[in-house]
C-alpha positions as CSV (number, residue, x, y, z in Angstrom):
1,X,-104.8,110.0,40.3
2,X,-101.8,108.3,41.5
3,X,-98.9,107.9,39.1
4,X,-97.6,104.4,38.1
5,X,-94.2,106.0,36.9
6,X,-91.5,103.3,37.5
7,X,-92.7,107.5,40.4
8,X,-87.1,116.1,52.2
9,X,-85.8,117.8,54.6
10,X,-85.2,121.2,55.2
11,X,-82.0,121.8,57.0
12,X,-82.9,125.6,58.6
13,X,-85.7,124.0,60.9
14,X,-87.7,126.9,59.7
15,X,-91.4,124.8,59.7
16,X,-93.6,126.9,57.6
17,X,-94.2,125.1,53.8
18,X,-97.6,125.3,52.2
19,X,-98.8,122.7,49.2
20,X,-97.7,125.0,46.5
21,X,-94.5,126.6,48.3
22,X,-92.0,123.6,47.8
23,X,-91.7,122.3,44.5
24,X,-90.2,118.8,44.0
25,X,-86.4,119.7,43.2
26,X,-86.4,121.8,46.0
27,X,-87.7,118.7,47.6
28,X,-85.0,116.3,46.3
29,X,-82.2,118.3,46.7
30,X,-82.9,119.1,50.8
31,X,-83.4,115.3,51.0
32,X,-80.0,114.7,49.1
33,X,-78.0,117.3,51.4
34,X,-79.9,115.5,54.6
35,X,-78.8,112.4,53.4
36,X,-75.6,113.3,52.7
37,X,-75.1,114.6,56.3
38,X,-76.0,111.0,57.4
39,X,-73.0,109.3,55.6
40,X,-69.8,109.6,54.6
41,X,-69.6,110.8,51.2
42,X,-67.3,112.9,49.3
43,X,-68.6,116.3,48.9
44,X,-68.0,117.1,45.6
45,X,-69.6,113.6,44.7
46,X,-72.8,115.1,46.5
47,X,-72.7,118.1,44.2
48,X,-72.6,116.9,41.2
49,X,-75.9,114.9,42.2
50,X,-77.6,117.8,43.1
51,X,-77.6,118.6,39.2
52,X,-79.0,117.0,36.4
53,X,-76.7,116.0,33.7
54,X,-78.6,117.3,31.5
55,X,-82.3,119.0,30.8
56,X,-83.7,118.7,26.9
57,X,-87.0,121.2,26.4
58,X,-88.9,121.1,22.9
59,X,-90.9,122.6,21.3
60,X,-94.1,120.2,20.2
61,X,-96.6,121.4,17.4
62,X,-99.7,119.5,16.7
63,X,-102.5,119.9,14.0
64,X,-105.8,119.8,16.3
65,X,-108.6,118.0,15.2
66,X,-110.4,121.4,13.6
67,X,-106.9,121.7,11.4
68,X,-105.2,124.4,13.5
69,X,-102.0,123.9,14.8
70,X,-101.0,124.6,18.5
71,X,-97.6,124.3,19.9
72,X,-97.0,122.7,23.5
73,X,-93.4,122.4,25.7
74,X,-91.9,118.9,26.5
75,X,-89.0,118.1,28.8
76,X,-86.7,115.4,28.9
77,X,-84.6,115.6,32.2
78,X,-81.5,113.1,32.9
79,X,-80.2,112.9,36.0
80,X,-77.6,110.4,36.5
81,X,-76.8,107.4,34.7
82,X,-73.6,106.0,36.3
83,X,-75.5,102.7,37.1
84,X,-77.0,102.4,34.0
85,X,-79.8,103.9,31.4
86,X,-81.4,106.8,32.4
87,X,-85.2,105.4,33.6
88,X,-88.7,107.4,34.7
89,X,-91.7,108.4,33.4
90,X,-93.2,110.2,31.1
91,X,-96.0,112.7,32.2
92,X,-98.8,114.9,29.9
93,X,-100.3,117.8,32.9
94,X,-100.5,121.6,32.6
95,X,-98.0,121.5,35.1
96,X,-95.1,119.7,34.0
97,X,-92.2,122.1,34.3
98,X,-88.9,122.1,33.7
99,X,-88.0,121.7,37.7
100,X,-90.6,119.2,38.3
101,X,-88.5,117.1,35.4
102,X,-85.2,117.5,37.3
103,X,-86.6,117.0,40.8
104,X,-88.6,114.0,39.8
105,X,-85.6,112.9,37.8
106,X,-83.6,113.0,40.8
107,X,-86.0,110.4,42.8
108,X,-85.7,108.4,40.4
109,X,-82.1,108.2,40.6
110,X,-82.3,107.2,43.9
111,X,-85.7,104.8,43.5
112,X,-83.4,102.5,41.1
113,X,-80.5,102.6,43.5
114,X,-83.0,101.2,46.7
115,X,-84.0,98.8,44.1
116,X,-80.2,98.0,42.9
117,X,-81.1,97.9,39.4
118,X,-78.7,98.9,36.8
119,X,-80.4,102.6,36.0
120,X,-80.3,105.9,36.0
121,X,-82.9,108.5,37.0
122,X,-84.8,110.3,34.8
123,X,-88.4,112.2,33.8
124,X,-90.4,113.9,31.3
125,X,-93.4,115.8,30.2
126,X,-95.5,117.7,28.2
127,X,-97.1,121.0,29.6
128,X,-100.5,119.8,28.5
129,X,-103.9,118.9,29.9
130,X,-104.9,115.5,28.0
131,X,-108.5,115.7,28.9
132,X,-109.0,118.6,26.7
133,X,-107.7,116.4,23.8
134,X,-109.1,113.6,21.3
135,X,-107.4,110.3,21.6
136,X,-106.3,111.1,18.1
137,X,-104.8,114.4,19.3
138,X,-102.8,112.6,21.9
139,X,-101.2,110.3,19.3
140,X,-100.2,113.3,17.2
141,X,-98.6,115.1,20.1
142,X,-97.1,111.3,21.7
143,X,-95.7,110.7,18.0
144,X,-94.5,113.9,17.4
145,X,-92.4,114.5,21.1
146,X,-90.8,111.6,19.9
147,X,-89.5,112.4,16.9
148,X,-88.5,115.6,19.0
149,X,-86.5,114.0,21.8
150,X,-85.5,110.5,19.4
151,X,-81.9,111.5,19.4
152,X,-81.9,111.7,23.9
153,X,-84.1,108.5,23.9
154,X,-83.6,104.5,23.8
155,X,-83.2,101.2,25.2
156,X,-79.4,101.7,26.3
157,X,-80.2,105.2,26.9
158,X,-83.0,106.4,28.8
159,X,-86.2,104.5,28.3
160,X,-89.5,106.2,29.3
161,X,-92.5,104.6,31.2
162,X,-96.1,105.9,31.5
163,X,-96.7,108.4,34.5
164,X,-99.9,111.3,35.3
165,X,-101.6,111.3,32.2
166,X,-100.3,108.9,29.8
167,X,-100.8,104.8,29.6
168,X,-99.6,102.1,27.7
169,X,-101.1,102.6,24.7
170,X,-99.2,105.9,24.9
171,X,-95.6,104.2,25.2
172,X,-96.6,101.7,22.3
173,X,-97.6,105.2,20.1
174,X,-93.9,106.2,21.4
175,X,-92.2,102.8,21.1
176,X,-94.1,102.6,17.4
177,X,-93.1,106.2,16.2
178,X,-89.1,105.5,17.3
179,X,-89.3,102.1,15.6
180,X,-90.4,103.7,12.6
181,X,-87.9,106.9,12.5
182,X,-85.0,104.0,13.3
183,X,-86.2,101.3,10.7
184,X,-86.6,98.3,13.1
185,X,-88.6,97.5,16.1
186,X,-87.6,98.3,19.7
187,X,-89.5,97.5,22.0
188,X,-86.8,98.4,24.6
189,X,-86.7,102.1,24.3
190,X,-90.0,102.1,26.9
191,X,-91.4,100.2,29.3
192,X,-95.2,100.1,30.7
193,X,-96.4,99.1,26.7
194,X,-99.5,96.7,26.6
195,X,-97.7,92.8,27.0
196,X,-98.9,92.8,22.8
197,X,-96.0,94.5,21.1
198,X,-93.5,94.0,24.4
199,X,-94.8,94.7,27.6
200,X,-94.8,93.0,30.4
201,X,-97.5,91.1,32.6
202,X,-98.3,92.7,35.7
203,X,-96.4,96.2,35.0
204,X,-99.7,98.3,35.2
205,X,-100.5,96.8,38.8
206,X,-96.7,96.4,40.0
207,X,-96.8,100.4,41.8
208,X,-99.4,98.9,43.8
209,X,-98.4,95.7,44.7
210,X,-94.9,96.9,46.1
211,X,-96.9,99.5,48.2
212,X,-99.2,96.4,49.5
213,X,-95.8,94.0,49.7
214,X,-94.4,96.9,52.4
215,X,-96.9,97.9,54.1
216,X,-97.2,94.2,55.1
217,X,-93.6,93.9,56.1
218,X,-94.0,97.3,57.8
219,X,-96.9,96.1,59.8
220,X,-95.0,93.1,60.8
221,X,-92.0,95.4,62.1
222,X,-94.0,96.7,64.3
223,X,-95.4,93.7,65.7
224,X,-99.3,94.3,63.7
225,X,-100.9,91.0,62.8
226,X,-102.4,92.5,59.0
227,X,-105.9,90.8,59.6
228,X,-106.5,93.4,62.6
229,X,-105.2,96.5,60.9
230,X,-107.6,99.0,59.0
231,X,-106.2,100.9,56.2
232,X,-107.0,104.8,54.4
233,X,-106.4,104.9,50.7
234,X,-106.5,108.3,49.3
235,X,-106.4,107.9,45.1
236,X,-108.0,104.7,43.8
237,X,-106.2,104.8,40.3
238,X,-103.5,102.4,39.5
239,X,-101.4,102.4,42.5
240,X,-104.2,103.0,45.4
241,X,-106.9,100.5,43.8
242,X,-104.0,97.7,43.5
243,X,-103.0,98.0,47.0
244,X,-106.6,98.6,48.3
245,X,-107.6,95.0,47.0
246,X,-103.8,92.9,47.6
247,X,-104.3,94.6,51.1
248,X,-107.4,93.5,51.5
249,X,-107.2,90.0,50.0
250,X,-104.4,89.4,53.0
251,X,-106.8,90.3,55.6
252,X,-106.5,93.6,56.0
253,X,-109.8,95.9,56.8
254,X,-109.7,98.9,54.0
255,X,-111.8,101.2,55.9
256,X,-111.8,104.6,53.2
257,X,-110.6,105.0,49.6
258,X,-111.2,108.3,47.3
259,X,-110.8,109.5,44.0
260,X,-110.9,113.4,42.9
261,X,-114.8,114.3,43.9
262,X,-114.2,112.9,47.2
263,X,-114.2,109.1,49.2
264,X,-116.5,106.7,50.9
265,X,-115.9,105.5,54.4
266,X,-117.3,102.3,56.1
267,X,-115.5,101.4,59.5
268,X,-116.4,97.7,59.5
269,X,-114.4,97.5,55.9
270,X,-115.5,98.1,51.7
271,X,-115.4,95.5,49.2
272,X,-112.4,96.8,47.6
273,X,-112.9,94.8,44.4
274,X,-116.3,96.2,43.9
275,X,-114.8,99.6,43.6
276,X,-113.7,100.4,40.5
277,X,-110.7,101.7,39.9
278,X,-109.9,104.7,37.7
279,X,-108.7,103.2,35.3
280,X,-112.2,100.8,35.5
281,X,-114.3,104.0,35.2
282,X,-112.8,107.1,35.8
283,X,-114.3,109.2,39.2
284,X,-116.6,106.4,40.2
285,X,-115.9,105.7,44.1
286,X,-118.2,108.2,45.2
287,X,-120.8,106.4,43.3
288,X,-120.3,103.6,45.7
289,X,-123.1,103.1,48.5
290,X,-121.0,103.7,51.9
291,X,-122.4,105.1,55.8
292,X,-120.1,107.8,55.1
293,X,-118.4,110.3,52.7
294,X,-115.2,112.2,53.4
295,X,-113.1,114.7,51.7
296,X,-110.0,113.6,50.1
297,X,-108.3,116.3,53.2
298,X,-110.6,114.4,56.2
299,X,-109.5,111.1,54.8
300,X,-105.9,111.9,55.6
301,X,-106.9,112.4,59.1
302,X,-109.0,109.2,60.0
303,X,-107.9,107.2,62.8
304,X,-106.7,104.1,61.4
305,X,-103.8,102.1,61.8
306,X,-102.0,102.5,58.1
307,X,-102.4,105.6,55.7
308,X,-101.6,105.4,52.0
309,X,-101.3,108.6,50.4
310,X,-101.6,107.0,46.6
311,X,-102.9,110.1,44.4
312,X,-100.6,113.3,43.8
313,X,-97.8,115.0,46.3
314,X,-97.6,117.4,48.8
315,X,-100.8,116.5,50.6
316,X,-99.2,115.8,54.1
317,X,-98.2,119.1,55.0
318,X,-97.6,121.6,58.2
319,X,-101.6,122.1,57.8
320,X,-102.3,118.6,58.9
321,X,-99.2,116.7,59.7
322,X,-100.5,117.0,63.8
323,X,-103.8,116.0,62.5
324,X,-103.0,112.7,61.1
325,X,-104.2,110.2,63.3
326,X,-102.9,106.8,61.7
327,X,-99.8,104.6,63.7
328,X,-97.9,104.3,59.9
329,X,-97.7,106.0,56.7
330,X,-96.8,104.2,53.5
331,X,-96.2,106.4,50.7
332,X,-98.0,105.6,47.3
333,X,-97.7,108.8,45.2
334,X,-94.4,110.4,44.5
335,X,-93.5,113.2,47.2
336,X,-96.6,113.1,49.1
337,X,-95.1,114.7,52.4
338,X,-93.4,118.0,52.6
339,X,-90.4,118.3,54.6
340,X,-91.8,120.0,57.3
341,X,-94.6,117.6,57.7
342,X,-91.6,114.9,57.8
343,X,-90.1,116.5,60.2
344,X,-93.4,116.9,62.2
345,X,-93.8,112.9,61.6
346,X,-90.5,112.4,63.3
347,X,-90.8,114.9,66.4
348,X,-94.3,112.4,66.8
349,X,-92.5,109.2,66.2
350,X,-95.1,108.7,63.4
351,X,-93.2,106.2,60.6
352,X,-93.2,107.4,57.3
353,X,-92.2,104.7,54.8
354,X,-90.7,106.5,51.4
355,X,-92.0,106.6,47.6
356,X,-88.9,105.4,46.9
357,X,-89.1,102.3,48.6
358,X,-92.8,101.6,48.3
359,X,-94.1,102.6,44.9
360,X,-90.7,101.0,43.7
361,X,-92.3,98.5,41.9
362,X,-93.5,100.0,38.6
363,X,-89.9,100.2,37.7
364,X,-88.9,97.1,39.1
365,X,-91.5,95.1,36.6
366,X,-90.3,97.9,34.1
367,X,-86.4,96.5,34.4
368,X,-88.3,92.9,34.0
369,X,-89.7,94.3,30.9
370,X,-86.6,95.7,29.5
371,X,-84.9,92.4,30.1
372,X,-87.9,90.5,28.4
373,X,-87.5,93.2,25.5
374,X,-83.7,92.6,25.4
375,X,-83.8,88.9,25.4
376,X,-87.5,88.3,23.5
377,X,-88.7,86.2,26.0
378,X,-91.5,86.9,28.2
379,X,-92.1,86.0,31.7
380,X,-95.1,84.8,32.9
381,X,-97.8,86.8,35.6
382,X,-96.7,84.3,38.2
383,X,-93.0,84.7,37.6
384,X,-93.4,88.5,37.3
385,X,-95.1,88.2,40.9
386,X,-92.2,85.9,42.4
387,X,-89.6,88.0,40.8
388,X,-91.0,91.0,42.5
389,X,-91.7,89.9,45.6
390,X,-87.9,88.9,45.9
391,X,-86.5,92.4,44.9
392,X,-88.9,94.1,46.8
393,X,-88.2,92.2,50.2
394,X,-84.5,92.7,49.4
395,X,-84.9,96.2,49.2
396,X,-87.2,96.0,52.2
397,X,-84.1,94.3,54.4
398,X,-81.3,96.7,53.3
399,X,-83.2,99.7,53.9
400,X,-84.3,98.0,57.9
401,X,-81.3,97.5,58.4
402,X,-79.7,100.7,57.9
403,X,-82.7,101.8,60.1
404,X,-81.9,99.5,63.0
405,X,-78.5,100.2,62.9
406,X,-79.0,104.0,62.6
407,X,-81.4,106.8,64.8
408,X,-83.0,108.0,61.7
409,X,-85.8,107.9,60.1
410,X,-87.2,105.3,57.2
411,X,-86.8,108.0,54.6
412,X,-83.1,108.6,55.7
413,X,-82.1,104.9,55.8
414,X,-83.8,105.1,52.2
415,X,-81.5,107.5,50.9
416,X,-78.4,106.3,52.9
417,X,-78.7,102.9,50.6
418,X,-79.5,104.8,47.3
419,X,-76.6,107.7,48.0
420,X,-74.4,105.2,48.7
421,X,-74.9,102.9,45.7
422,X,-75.0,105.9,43.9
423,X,-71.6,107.5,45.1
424,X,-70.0,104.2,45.3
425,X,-70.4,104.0,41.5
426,X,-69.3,107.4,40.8
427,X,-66.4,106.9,42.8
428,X,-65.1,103.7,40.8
429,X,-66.0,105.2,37.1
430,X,-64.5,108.5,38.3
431,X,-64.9,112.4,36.7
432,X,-64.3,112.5,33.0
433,X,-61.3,115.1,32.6
């Protein structure tokens, strides 16, 4: 399901990516050279961003339920933190990698900078599959990987958030284990924690809302009243399920949503809010009565007016980028498009609103949380809500802007703002002898 983390272009022309043949550094770095390209920036600034500054792997054993012991891989990659602490998400999948750390790392870096908040980009993982673990088994490995990276971690630092396969009970095992190693409570060194021991009202649906926030000032752009518009939501966890129902509550029609086994279709519009989410009860959309099913690949491809790719990357691809039928894409998941299917999007004219700008609100409520954590004070829902409707319209203006003053696309007027910010700020601190 979609990640509630706080979370590319290929320069040769050469269109002929499948799913599994970019992976998401590769990813980040073509969109940093395309950006680059777009703005005046000096080179050797560029460089240094297409490197982490640096890449921690450990090695984390855990005593299994039966009482043996097996040893997993976790990764702590930190991009760039000349804006502030390093910020992202923290992810337990078979797949985390070492490159998927650094590339996802590297959207980060640039997700803050859209957003203007004082951060730097980060991410890490375990290389493990949590459903083939007890909830106690999770604790052990959570509390262990933090002992493991304590000394790379914390509220000035790099604070972590939850991401694919971890939730806040997860960060307050993580916030609770550093607490204890450092004799005092801080509740700063992550975000995403349940509102009880720190976290912050409305961070669990805040991914979601910013997608819905948008896609309605996206629809608006193009002159789309949002009660006429139907809407495809591929992924109903966190992200998909929040936006499905805001989307709806405003008017809109939300034709199709889908989980992992598949979605349910209805072109005169589903009661979103009688879908449960994932979260709700995991893999239950398809147990939703509906005229029709679709596969999670045929849902990409309905004719409808918005898209929302909300569950895992690289599912808009050369394979079915001339297949997708809806006037505007809003990106929920992180890196759901290849480059070449960008590149497909633009020959078509087909917008394609960026992760970076849309899911940006996970780590928007997450720099509300810091600040409530900093300050022990916390904010209430409805404050929460104001506060992140104002950032996220703010971010929504800069990044128009830069597209109506420019002929690219809304990914590159994306990146323009973030590499900007983000060279603008290395340029003033300048390069340490």
């Amino acid at each position: 399901m979609a990640s509630t983390t706080d979370g590319a272009h290929d320069d040769s022309g050469d269109v002929t990516d499948e799913r599994t043949s970019e992976s998401a550094l590769e990813t980040a770095r073509r969109q940093l050279s395309r950006a680059a390209d777009l703005v005046d920036i000096d080179r050797n600034i560029v460089e240094r961003l297409a490197h982490p500054k640096k890449v921690h792997e450990v090695t984390v054993p855990i005593e299994r339920d039966d009482g043996t012991v097996e040893v997993f891989t976790g990764y702590r990659a930190q991009h760039d933190s000349v804006r502030g602490p390093y910020k992202g998400g923290l992810r337990y999948h078979p797949d985390v990698s070492r490159d998927e750390c650094v590339g996802l790392g590297m959207w980060m870096t640039w997700k803050c900078a859209v957003m203007d908040l004082p951060f730097g980009g980060a991410k890490g993982g375990v290389a493990v599959n949590p459903k083939e673990l007890s909830d106690e088994e999770i604790e052990r490995l959570t509390r262990r990987f933090a002992e493991e990276v304590r000394d790379v971690i914390g509220p000035t630092l790099d604070i972590p958030a939850p991401d694919m396969g971890t939730d806040p009970q997860t960060m307050a095992w993580l916030m609770d284990a550093y607490s204890m190693q450092e004799g005092e409570t801080i509740p700063g060194v992550v975000t995403g924690k349940p509102p009880v021991v720190g976290g912050s009202k409305g961070r669990d649906s805040a991914p979601g809302r910013s997608v819905a926030i948008i896609a309605r000032q996206a629809l608006e752009y193009y002159g789309k009243e949002i009660g006429e518009t139907t809407v495809a939501i591929q992924g109903y966890g966190s992200v998909g399920s929040n936006a499905a129902r805001l989307l709806d509550d405003w008017g809109a029609n939300v034709v199709a949503v889908s989980d992992v086994n598949g979605g349910i279709y209805d072109p005169s519009g589903l009661d979103t809010h009688a879908i449960p989410s994932h979260h709700e009860k995991p893999e239950a959309v398809m147990n939703r009565d509906a005229p029709e099913t679709v596969t999670n690949d045929a849902l990409l491809e309905l004719d409808v007016d918005v898209l929302i790719p909300a569950a895992v990357g690289n599912v808009l691809t050369t394979e079915n980028a001339r297949d997708v039928q809806a006037g505007l894409v809003v990106e929920g998941a992180n890196g759901p498009t290849t480059s070449a299917a960008d590149r497909i999007f633009a020959d078509r004219g087909l917008p394609v609103i960026p992760d970076i700008l849309a899911n940006a609100g996970g780590v928007t409520v997450s720099y509300f949380e810091w600040l409530q954590d900093i300050n022990r004070r916390a904010w209430s829902l409805q404050r929460v809500y104001d506060e992140l409707e104002d950032e996220m319209l703010a971010a929504w203006r800069v990044v128009r802007d830069e597209f109506d003053a420019r002929e690219v696309t809304w990914r590159d007027a994306a990146y323009i703002v973030a590499l900007s910010r983000v060279a603008e700020a290395h340029d003033a601190r300048g390069l340490w002898p």
